[in-house]
ZAPA-450233 format. One line per field, with one value per atom (N, C-alpha, C): residue in three letters; x, y, z; atom name; residue number from 1. Coordinates in pm, 1 decimal. Example, Ala and Ser with C-alpha at 12.3 -4.5 7.8 and 13.67 -1.06 7.14 Angstrom:
<pts>
r	(ALA	ALA	ALA	SER	SER	SER)
c1	(1319.0	1230.0	1320.0	1285.0	1367.0	1290.0)
c2	(-569.0	-450.0	-330.0	-225.0	-106.0	3.0)
c3	(780.0	780.0	780.0	708.0	714.0	787.0)
a	(N	CA	C	N	CA	C)
k	(1	1	1	2	2	2)
</pts>
This chain:
<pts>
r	(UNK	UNK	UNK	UNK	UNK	UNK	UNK	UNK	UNK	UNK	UNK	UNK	UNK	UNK	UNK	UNK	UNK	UNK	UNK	UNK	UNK	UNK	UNK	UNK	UNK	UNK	UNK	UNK	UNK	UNK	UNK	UNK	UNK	UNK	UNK	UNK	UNK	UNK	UNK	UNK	UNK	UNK	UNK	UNK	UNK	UNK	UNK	UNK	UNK	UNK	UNK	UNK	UNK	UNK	UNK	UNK	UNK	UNK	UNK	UNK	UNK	UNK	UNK	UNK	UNK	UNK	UNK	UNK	UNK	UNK	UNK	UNK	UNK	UNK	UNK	UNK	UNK	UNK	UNK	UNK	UNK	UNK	UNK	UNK	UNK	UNK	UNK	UNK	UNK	UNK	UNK	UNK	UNK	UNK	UNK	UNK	UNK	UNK	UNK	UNK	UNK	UNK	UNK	UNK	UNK	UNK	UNK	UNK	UNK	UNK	UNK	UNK	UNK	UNK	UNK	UNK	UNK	UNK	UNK	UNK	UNK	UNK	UNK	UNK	UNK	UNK	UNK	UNK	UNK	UNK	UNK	UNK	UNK	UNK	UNK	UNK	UNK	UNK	UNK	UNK	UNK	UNK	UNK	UNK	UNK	UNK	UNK	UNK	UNK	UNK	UNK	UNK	UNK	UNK	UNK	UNK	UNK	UNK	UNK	UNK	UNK	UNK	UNK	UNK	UNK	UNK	UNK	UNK	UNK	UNK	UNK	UNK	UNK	UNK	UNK	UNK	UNK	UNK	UNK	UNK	UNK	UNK	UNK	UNK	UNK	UNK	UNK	UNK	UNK	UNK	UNK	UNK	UNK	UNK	UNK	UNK	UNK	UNK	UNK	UNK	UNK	UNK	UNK	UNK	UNK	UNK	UNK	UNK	UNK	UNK	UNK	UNK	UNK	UNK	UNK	UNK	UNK	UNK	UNK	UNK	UNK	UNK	UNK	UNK	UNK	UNK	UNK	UNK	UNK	UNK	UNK	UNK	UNK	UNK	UNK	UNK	UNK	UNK	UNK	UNK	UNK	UNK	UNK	UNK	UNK	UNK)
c1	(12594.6	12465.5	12481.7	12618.8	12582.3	12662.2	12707.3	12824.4	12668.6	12586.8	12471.9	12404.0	12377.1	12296.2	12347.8	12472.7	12573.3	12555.6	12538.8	12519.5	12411.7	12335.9	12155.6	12153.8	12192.6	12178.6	12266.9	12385.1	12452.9	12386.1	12328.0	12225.6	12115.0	12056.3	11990.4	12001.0	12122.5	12162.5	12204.8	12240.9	12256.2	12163.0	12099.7	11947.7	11852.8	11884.2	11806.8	11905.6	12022.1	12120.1	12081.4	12070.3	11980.5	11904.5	11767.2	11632.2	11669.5	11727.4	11778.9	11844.2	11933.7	12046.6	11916.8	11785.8	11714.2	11615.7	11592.7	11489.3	11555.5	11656.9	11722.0	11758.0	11787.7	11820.3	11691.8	11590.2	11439.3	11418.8	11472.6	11455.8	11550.2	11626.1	11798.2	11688.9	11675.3	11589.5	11495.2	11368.0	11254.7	11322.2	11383.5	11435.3	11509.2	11607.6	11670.3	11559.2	11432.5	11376.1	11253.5	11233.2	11166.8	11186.9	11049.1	11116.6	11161.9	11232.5	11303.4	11179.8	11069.2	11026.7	10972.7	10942.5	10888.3	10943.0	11112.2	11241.0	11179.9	11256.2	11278.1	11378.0	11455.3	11619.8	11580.7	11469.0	11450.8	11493.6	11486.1	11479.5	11614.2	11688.2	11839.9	11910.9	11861.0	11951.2	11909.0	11786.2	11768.7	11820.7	11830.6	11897.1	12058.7	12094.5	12238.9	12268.0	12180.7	12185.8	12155.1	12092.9	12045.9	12148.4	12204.9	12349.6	12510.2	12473.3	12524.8	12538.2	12410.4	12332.9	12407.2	12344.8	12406.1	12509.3	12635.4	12782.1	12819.6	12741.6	12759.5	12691.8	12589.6	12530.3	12589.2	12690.3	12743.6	12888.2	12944.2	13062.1	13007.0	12895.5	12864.5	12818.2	12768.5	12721.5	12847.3	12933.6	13033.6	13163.7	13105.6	13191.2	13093.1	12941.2	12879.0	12901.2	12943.4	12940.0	13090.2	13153.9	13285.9	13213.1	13115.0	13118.4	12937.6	12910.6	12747.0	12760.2	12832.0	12832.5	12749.4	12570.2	12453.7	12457.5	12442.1	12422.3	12470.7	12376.8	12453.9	12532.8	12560.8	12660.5	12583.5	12669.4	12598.0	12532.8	12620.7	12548.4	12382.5	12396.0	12239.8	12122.2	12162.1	12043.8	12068.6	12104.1	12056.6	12099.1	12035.0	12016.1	12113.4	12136.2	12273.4	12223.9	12312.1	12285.6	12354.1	12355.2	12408.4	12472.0)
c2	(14781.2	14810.1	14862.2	14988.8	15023.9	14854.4	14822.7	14686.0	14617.5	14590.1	14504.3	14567.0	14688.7	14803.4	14780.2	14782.1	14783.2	14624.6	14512.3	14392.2	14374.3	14447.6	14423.6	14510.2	14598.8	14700.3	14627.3	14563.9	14513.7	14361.8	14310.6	14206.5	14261.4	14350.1	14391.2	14431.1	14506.2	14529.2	14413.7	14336.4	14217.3	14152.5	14144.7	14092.7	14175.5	14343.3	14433.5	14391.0	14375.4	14366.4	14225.4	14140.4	13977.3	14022.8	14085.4	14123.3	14202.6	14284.0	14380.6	14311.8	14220.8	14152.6	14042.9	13980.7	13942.7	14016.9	14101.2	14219.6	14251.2	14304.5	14370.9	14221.6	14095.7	14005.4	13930.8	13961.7	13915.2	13995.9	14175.8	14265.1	14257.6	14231.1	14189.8	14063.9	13921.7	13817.2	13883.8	13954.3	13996.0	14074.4	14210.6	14288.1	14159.6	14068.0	13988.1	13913.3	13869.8	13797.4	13836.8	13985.6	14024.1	13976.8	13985.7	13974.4	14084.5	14081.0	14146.2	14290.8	14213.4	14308.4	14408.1	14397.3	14434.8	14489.7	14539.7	14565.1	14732.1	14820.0	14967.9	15009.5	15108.2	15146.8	15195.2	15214.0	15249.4	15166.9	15011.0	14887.9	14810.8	14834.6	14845.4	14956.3	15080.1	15166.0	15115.8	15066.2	15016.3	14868.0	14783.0	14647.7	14688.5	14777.4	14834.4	14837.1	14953.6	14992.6	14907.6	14818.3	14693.5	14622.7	14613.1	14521.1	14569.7	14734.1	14787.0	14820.2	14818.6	14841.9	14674.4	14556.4	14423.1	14421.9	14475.2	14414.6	14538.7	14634.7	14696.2	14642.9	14564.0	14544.7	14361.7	14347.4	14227.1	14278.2	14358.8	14404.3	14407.8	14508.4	14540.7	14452.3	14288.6	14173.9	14093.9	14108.2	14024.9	14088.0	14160.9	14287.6	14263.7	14239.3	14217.2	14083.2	14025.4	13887.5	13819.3	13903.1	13916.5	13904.5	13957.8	14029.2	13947.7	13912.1	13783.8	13687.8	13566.2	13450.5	13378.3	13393.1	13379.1	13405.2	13484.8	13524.4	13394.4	13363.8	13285.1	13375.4	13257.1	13285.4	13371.3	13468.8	13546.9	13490.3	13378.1	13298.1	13177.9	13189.9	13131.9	13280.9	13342.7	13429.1	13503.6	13441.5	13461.0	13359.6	13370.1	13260.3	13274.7	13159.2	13145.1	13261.7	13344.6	13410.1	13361.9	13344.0	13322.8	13422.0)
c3	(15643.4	15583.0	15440.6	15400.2	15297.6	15165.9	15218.1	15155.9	15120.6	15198.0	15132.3	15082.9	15081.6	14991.1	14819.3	14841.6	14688.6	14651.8	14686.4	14639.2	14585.7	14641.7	14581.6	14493.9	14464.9	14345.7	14215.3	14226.8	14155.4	14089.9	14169.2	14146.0	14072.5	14039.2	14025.0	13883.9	13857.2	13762.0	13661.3	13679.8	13617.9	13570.0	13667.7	13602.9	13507.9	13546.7	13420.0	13296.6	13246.4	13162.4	13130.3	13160.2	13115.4	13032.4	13097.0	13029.2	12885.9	12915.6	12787.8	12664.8	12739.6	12590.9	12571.8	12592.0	12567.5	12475.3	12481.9	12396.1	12305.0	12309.3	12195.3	12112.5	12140.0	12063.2	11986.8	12061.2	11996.6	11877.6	11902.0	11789.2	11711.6	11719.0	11613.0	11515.5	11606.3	11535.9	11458.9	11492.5	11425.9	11282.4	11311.6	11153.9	11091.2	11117.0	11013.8	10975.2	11068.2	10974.4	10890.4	10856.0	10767.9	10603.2	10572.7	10398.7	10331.6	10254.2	10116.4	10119.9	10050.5	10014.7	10094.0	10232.3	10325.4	10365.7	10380.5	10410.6	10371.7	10455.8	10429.5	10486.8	10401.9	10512.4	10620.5	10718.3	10887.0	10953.9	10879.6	10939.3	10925.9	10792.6	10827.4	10947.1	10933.8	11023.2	11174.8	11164.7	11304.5	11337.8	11262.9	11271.0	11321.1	11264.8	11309.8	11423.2	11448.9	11591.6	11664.2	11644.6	11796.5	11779.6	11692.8	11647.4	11752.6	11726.8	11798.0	11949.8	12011.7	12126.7	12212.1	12117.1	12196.5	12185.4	12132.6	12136.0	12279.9	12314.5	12418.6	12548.4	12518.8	12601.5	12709.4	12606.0	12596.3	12701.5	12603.0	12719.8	12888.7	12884.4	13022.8	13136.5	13054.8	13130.6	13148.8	13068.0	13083.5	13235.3	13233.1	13379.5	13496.6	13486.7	13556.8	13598.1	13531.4	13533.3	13665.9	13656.1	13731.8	13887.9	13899.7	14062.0	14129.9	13945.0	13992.5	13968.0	14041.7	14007.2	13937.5	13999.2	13941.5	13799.1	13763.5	13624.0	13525.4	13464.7	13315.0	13224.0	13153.0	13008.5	12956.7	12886.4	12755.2	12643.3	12641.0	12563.3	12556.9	12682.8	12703.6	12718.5	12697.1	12705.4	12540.4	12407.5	12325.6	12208.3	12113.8	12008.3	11906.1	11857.6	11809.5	11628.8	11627.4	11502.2	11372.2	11283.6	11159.1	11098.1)
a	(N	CA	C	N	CA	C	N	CA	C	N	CA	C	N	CA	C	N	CA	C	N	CA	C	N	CA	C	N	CA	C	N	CA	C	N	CA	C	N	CA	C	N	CA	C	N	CA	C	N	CA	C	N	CA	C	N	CA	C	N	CA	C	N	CA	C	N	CA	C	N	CA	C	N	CA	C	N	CA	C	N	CA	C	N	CA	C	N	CA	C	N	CA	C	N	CA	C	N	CA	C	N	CA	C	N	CA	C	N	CA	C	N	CA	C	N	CA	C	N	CA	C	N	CA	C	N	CA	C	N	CA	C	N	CA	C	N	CA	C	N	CA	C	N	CA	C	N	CA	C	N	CA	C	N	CA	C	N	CA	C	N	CA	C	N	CA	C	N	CA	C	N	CA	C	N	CA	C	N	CA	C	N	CA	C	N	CA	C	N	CA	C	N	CA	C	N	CA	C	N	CA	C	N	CA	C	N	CA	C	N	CA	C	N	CA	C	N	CA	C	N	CA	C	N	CA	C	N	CA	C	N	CA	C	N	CA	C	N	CA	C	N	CA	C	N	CA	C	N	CA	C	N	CA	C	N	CA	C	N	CA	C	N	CA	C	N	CA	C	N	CA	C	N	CA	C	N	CA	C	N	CA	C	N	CA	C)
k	(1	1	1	2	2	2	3	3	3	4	4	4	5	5	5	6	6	6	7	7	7	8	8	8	9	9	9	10	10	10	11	11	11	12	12	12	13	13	13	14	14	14	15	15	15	16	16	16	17	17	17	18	18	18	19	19	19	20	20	20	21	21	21	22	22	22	23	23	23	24	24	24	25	25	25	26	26	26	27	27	27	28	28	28	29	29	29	30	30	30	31	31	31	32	32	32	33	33	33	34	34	34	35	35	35	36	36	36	37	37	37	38	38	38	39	39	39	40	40	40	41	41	41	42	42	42	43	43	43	44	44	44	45	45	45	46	46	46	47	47	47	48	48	48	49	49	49	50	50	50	51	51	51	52	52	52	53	53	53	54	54	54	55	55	55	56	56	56	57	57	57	58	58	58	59	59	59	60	60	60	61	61	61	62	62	62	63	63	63	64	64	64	65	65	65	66	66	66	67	67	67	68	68	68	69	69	69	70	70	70	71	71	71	72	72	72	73	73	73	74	74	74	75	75	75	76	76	76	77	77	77	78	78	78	79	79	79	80	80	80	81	81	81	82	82	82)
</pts>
């Protein structure tokens, strides 16, 4: 009972970690694609940090990824960046 308790939570988790490296990569997209002028350093220090936030959030799916067959690539759940 508790062995299937821990599979569903781990499933679970994987799938919140999908949703997330999805959001944070929509907000990575949105600040890069502001204009120039519209630009304020809140929006660099925050482009950072989501920059930062996904290369962590990337490690932790890719470990998830070990133990959820299900789960796609990291790479299909975000857009190719330049």
């Amino acid at each position: 009972m508790i062995e299937e308790e821990e599979e569903t939570m781990a499933e679970f988790q994987g799938r919140a970690l999908a949703l997330l490296i999805q959001a944070v990569d929509g907000e990575i997209l949105r600040l890069r694609a502001l204009p120039d002028e519209r630009t304020v350093p809140e929006d660099e220090e925050r482009l950072v940090a989501f920059e930062n936030l996904a290369d962590e959030l990337a490690d932790a799916y890719e470990v998830a990824r070990e133990t959820e067959s299900s789960l796609p690539l990291y790479e299909r759940l975000v857009q190719q960046r330049r």
